[in-house]
Chimera marker file (.cmm) of the C-alpha trace (Angstrom):
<marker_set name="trace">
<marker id="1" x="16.999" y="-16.604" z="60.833" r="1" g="1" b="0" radius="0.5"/>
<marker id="2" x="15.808" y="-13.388" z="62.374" r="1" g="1" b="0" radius="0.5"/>
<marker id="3" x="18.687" y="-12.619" z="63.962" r="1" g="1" b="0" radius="0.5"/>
<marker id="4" x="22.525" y="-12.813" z="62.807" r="1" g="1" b="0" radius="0.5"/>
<marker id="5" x="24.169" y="-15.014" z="65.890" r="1" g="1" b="0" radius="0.5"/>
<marker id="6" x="27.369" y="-17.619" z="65.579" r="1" g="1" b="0" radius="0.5"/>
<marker id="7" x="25.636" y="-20.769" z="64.742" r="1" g="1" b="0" radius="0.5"/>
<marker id="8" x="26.539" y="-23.158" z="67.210" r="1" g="1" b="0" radius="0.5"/>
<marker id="9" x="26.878" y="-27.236" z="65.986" r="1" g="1" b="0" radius="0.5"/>
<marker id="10" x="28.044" y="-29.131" z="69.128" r="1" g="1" b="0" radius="0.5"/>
<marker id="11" x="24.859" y="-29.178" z="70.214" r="1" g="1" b="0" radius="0.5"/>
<marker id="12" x="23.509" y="-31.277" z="67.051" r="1" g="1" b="0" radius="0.5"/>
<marker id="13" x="22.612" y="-35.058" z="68.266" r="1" g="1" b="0" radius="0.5"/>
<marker id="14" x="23.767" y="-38.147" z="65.751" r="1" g="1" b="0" radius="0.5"/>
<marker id="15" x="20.605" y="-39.128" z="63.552" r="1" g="1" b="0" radius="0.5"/>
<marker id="16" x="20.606" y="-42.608" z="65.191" r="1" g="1" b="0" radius="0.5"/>
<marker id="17" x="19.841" y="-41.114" z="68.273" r="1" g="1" b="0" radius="0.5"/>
<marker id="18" x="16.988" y="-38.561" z="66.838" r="1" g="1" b="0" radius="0.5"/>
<marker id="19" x="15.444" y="-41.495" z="65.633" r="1" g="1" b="0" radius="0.5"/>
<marker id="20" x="15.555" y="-43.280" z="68.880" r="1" g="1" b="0" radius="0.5"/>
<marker id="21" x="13.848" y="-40.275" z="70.503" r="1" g="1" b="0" radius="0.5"/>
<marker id="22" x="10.895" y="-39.833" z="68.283" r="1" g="1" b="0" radius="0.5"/>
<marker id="23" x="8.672" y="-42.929" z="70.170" r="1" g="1" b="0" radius="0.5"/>
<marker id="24" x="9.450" y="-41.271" z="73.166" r="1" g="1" b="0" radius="0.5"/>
<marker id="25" x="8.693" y="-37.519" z="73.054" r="1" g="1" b="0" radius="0.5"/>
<marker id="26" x="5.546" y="-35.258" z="72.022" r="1" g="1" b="0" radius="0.5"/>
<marker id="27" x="5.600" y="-32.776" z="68.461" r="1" g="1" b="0" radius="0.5"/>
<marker id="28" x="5.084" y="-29.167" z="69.808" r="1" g="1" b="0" radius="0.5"/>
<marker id="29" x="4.878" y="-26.321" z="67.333" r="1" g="1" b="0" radius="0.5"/>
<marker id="30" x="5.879" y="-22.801" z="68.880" r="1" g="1" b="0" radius="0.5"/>
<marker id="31" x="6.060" y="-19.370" z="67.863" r="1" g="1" b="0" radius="0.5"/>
<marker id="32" x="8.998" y="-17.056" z="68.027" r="1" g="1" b="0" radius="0.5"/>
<marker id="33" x="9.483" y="-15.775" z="70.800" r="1" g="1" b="0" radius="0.5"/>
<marker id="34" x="8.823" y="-19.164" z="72.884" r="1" g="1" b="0" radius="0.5"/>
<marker id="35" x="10.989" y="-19.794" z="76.064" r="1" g="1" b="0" radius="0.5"/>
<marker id="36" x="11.853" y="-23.602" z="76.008" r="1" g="1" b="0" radius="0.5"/>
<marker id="37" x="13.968" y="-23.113" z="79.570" r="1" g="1" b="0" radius="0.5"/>
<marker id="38" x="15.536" y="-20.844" z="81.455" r="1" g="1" b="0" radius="0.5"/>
<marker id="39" x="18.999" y="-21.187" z="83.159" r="1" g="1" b="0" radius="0.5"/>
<marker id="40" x="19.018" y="-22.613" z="86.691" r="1" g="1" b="0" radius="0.5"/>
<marker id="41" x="15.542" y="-24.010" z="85.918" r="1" g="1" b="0" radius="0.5"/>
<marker id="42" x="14.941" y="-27.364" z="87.350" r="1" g="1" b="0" radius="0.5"/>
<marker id="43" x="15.243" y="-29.915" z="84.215" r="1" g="1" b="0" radius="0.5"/>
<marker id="44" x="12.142" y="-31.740" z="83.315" r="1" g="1" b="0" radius="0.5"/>
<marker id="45" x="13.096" y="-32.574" z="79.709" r="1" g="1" b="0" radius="0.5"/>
<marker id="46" x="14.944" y="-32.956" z="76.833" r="1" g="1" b="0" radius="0.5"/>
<marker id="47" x="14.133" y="-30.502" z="73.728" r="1" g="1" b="0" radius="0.5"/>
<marker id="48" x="15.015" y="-31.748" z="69.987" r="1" g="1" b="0" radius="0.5"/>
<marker id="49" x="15.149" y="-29.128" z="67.494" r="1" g="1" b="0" radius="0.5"/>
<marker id="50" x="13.199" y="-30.135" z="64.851" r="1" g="1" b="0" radius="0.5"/>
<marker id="51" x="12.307" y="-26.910" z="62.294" r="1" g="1" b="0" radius="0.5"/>
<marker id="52" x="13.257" y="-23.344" z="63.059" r="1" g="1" b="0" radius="0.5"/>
<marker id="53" x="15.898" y="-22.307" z="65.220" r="1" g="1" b="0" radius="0.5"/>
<marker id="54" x="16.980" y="-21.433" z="68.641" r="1" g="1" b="0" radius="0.5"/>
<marker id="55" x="18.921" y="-18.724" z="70.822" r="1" g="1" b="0" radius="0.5"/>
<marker id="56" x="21.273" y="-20.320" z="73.633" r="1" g="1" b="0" radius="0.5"/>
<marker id="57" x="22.260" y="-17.773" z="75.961" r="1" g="1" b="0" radius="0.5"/>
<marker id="58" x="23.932" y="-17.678" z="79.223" r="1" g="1" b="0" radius="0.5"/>
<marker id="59" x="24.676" y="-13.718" z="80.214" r="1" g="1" b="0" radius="0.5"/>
<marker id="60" x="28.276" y="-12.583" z="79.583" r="1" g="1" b="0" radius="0.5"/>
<marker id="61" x="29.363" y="-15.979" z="78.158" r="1" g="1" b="0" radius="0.5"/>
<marker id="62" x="27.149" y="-17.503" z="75.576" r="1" g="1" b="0" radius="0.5"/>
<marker id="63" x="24.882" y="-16.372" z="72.626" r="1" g="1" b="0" radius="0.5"/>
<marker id="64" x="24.590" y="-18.790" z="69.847" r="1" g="1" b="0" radius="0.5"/>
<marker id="65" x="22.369" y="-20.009" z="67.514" r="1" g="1" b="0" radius="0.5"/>
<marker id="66" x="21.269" y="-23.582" z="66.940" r="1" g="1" b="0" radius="0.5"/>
<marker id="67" x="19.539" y="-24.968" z="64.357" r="1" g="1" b="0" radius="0.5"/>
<marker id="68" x="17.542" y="-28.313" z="63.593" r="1" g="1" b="0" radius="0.5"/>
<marker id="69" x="18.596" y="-31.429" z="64.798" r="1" g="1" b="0" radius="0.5"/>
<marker id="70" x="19.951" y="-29.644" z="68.356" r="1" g="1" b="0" radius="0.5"/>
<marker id="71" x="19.272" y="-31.339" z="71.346" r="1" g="1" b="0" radius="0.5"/>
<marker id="72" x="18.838" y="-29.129" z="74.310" r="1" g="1" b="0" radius="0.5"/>
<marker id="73" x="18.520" y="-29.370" z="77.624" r="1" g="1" b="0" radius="0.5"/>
<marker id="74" x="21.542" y="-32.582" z="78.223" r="1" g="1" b="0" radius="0.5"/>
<marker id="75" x="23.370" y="-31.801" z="80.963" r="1" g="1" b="0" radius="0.5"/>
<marker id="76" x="20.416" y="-30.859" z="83.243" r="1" g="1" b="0" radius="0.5"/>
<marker id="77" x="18.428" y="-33.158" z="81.945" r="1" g="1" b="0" radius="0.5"/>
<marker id="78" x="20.938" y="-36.066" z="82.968" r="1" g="1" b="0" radius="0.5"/>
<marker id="79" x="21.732" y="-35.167" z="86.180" r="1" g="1" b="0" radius="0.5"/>
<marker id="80" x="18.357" y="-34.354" z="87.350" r="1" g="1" b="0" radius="0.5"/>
<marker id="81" x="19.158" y="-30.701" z="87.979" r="1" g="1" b="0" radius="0.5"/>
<marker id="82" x="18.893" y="-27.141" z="86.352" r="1" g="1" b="0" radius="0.5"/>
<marker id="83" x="19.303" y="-25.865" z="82.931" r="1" g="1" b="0" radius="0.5"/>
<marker id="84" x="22.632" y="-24.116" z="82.456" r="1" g="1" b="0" radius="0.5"/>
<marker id="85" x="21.662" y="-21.904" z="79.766" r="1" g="1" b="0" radius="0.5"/>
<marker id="86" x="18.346" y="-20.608" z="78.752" r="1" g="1" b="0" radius="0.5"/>
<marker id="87" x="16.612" y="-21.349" z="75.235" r="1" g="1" b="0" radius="0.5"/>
<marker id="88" x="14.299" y="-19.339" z="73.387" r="1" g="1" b="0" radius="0.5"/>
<marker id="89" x="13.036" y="-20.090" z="69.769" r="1" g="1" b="0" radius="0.5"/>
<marker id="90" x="13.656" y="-17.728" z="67.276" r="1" g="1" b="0" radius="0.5"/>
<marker id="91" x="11.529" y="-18.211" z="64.856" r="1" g="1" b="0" radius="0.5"/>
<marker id="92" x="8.520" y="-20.506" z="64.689" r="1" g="1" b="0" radius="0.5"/>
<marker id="93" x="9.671" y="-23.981" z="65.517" r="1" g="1" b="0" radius="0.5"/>
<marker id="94" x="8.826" y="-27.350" z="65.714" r="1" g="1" b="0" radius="0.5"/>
<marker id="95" x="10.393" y="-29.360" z="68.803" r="1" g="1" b="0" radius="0.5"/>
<marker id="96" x="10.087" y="-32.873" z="70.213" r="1" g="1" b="0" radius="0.5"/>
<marker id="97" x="9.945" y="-32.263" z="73.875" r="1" g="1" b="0" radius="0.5"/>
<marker id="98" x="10.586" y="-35.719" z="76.173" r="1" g="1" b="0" radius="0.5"/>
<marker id="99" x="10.246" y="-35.231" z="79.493" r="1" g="1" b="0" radius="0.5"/>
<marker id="100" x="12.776" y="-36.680" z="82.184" r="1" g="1" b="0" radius="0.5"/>
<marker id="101" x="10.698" y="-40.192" z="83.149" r="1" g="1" b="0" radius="0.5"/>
<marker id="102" x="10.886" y="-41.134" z="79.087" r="1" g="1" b="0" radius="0.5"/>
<marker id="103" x="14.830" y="-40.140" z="78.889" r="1" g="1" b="0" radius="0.5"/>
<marker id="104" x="15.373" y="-42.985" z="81.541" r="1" g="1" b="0" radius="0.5"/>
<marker id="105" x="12.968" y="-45.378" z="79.649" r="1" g="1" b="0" radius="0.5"/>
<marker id="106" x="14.722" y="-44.216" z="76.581" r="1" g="1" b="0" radius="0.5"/>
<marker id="107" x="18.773" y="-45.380" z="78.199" r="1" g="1" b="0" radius="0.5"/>
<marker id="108" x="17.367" y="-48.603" z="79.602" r="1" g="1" b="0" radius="0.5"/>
<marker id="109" x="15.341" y="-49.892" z="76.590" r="1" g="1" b="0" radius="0.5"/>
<marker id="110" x="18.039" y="-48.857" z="74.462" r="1" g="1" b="0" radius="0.5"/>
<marker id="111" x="20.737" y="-48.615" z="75.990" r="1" g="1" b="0" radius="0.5"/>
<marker id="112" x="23.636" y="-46.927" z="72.696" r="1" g="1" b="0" radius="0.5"/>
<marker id="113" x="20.975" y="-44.176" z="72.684" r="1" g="1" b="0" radius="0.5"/>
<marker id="114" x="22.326" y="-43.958" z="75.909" r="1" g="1" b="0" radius="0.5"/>
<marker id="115" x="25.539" y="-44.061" z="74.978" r="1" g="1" b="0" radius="0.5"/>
<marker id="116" x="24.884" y="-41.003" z="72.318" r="1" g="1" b="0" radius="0.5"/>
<marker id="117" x="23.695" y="-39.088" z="74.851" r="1" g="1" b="0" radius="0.5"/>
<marker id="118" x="26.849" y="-39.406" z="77.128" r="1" g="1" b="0" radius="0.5"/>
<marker id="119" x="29.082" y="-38.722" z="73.792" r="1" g="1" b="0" radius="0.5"/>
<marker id="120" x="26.662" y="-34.876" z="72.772" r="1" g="1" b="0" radius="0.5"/>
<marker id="121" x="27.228" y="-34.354" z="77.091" r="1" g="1" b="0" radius="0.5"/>
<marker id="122" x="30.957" y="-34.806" z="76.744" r="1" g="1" b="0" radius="0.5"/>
<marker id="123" x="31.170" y="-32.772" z="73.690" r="1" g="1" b="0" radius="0.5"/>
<marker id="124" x="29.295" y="-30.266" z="75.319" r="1" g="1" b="0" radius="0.5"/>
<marker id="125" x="31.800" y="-30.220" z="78.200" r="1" g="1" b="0" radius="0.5"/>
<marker id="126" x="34.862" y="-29.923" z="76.006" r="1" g="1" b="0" radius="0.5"/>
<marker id="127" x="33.186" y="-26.901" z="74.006" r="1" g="1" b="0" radius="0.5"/>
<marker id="128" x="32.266" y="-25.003" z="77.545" r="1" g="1" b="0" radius="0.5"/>
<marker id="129" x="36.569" y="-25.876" z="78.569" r="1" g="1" b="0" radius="0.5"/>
<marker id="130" x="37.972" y="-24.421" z="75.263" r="1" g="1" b="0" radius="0.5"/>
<marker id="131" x="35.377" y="-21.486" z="75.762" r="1" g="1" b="0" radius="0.5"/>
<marker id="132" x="36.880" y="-21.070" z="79.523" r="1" g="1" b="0" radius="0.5"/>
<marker id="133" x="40.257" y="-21.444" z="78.159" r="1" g="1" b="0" radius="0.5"/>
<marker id="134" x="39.980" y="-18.439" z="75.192" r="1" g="1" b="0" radius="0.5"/>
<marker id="135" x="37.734" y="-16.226" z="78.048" r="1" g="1" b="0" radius="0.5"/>
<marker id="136" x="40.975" y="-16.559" z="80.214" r="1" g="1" b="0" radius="0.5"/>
<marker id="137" x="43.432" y="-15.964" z="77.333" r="1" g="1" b="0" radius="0.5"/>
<marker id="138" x="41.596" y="-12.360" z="76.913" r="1" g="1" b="0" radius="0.5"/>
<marker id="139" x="42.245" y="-11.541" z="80.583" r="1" g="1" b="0" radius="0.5"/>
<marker id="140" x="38.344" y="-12.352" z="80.951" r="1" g="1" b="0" radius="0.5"/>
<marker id="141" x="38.865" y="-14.692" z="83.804" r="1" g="1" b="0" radius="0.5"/>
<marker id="142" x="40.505" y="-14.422" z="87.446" r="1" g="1" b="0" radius="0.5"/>
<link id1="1" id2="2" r="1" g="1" b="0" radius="0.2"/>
<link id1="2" id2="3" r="1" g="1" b="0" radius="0.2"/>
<link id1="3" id2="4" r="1" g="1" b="0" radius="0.2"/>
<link id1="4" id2="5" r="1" g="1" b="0" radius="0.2"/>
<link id1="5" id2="6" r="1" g="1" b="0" radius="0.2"/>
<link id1="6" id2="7" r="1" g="1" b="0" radius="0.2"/>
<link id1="7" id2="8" r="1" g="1" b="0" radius="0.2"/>
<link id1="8" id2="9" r="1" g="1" b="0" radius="0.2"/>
<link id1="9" id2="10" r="1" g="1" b="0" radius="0.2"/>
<link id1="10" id2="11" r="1" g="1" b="0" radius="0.2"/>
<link id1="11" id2="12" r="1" g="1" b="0" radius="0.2"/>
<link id1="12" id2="13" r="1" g="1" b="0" radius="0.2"/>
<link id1="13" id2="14" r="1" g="1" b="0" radius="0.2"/>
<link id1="14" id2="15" r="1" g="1" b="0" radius="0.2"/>
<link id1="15" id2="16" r="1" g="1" b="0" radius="0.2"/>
<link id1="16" id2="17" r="1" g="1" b="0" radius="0.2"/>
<link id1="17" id2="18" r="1" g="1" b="0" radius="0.2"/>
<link id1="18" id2="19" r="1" g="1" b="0" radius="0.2"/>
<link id1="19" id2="20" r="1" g="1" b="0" radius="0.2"/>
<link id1="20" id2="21" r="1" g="1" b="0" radius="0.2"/>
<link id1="21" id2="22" r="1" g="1" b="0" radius="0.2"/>
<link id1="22" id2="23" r="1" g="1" b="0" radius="0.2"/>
<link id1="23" id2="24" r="1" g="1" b="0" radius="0.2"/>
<link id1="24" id2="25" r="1" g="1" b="0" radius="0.2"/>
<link id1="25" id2="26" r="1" g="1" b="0" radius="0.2"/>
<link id1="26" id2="27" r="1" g="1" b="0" radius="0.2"/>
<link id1="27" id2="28" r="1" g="1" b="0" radius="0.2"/>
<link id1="28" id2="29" r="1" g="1" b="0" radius="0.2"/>
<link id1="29" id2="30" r="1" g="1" b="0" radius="0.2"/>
<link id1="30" id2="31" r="1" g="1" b="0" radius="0.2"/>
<link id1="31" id2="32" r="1" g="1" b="0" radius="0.2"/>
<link id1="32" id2="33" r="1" g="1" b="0" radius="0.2"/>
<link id1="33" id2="34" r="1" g="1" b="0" radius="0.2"/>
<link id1="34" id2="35" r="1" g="1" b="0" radius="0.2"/>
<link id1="35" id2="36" r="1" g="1" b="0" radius="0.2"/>
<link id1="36" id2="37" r="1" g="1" b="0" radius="0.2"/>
<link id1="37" id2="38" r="1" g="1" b="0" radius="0.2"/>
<link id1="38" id2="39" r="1" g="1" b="0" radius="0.2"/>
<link id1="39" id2="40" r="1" g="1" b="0" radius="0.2"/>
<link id1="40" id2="41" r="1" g="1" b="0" radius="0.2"/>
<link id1="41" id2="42" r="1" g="1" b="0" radius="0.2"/>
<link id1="42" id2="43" r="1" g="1" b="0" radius="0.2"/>
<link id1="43" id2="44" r="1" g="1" b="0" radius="0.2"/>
<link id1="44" id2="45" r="1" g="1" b="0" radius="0.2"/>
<link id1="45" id2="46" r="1" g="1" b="0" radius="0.2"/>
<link id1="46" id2="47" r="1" g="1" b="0" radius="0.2"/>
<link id1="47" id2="48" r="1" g="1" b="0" radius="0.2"/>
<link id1="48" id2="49" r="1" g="1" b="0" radius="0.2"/>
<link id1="49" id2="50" r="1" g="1" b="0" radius="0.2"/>
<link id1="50" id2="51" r="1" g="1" b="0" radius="0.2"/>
<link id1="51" id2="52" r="1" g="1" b="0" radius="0.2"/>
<link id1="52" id2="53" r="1" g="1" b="0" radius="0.2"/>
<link id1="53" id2="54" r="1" g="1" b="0" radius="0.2"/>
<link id1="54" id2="55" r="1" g="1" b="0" radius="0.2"/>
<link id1="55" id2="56" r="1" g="1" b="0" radius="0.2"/>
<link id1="56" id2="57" r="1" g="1" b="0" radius="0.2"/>
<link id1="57" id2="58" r="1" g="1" b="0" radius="0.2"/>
<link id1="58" id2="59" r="1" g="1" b="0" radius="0.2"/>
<link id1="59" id2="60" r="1" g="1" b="0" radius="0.2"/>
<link id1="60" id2="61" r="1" g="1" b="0" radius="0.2"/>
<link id1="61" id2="62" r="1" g="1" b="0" radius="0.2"/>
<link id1="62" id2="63" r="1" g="1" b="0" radius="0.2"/>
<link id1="63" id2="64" r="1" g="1" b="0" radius="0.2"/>
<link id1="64" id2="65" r="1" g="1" b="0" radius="0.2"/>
<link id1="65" id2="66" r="1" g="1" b="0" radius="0.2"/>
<link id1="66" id2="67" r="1" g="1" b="0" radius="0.2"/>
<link id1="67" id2="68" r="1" g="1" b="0" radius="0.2"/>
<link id1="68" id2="69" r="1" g="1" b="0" radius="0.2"/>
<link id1="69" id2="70" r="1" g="1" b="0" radius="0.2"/>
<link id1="70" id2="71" r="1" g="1" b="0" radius="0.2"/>
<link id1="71" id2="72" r="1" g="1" b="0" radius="0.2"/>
<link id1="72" id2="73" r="1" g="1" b="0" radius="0.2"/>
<link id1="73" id2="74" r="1" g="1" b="0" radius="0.2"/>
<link id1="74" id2="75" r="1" g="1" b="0" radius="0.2"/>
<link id1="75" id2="76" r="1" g="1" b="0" radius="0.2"/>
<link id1="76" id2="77" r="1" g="1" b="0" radius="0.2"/>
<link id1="77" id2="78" r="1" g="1" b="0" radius="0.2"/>
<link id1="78" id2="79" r="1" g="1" b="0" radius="0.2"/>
<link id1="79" id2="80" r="1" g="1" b="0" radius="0.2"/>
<link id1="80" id2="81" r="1" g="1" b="0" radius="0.2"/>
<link id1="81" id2="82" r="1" g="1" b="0" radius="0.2"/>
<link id1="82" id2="83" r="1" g="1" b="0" radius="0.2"/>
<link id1="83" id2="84" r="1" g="1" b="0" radius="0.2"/>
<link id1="84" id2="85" r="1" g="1" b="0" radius="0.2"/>
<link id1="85" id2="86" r="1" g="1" b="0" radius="0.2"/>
<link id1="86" id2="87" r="1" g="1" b="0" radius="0.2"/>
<link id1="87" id2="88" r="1" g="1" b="0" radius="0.2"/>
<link id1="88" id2="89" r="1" g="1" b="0" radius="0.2"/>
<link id1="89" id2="90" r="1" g="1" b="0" radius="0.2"/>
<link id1="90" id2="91" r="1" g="1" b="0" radius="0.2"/>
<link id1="91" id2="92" r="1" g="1" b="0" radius="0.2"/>
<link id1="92" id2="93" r="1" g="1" b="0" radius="0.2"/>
<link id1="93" id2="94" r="1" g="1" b="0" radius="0.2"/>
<link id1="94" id2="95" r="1" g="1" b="0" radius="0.2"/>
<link id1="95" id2="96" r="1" g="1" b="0" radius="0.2"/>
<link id1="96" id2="97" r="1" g="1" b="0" radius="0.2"/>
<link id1="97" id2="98" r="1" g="1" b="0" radius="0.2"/>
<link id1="98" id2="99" r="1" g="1" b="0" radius="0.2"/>
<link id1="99" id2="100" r="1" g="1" b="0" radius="0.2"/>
<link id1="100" id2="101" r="1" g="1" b="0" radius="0.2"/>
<link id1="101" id2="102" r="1" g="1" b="0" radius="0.2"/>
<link id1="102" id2="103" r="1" g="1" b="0" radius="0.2"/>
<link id1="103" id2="104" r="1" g="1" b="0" radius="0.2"/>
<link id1="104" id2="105" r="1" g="1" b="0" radius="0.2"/>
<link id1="105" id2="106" r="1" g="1" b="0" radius="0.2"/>
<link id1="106" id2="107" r="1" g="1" b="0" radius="0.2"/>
<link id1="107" id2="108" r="1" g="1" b="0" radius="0.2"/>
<link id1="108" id2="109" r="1" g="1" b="0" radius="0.2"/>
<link id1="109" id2="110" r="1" g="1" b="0" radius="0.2"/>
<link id1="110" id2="111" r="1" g="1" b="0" radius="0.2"/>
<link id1="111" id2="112" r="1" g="1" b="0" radius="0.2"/>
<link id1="112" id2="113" r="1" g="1" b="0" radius="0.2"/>
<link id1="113" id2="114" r="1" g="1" b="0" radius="0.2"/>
<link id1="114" id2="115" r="1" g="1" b="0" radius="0.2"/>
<link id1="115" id2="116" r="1" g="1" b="0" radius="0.2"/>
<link id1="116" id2="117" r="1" g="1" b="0" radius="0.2"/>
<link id1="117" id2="118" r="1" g="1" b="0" radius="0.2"/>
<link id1="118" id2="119" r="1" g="1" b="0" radius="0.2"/>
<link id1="119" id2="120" r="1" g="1" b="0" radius="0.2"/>
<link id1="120" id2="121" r="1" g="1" b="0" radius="0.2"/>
<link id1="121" id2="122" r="1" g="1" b="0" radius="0.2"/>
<link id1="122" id2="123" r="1" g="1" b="0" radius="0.2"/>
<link id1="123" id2="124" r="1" g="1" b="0" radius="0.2"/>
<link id1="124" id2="125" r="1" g="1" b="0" radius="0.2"/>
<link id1="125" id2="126" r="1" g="1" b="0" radius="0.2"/>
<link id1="126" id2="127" r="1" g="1" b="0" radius="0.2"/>
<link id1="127" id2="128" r="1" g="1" b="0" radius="0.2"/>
<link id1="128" id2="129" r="1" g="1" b="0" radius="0.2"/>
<link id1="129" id2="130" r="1" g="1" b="0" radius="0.2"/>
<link id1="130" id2="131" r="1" g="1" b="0" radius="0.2"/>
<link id1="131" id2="132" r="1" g="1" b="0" radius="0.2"/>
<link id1="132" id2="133" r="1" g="1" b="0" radius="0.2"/>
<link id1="133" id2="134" r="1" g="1" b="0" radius="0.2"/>
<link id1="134" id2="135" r="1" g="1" b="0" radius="0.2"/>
<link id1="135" id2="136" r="1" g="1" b="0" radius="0.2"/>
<link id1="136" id2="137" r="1" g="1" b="0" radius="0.2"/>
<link id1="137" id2="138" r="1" g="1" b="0" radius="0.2"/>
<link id1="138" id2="139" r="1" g="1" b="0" radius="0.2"/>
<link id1="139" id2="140" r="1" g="1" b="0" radius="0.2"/>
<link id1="140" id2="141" r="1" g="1" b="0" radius="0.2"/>
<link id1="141" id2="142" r="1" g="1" b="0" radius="0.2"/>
</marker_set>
């Protein structure tokens, strides 16, 4: 990896549900450099990680690093309104990109894909609260 930032696992989806998103998303192969999304972006898609790796970034609160088998792009994605952080590949990567309409085909024709998804959201949620919690501990926070 080009660049030496704290790897970041939360954002790494169960295999079961990787699998379940393959039929429903598009290969694209992209060069470093390549801006999946930008923060308060209207969502239009989920982004799977599948070679290479990733900056997550949100100024003055996140910089991390994700690797393959992240799944970017959740929270907006689900609730039908912006990114909250922006993504930009590091390195040349391979992603499976599924666009909104397919993520709702995806939860009704399989419904514990679903399920996954809700779990990676509310681990996602209880990663951004600790993070609030330590900001505030360093006097960071009003």
């Amino acid at each position: 990896m080009p660049e030496q930032l704290k790897r970041d696992e939360s954002f790494v989806a169960p295999a079961a549900l990787r699998e379940a998103l393959a039929p429903y998303g598009s290969e694209l192969n992209h060069p470093a450099g390549k801006v999946l999304f930008e923060r308060g972006q209207k969502a239009y898609g989920l982004f799977l990680l599948l070679s290479g790796s990733a900056r997550l970034s949100v100024p003055g609160a996140l910089d991390r690093s994700v690797g393959p088998g992240a799944l970017l792009g959740v929270p907006g994605t689900l609730s039908k309104s912006v990114y909250s952080l922006s993504a930009e590949l590091l390195e040349e990567s391979t992603v499976l990109f599924v666009p909104s309409e397919r993520v709702a085909a995806l939860t009704v024709e399989h419904p514990e894909a679903g399920f996954q998804l809700v779990q990676l959201l509310s681990r996602e949620i209880q990663e951004l609260r600790q993070r609030i919690v330590e900001l505030n501990g360093r006097g960071m926070l009003p």
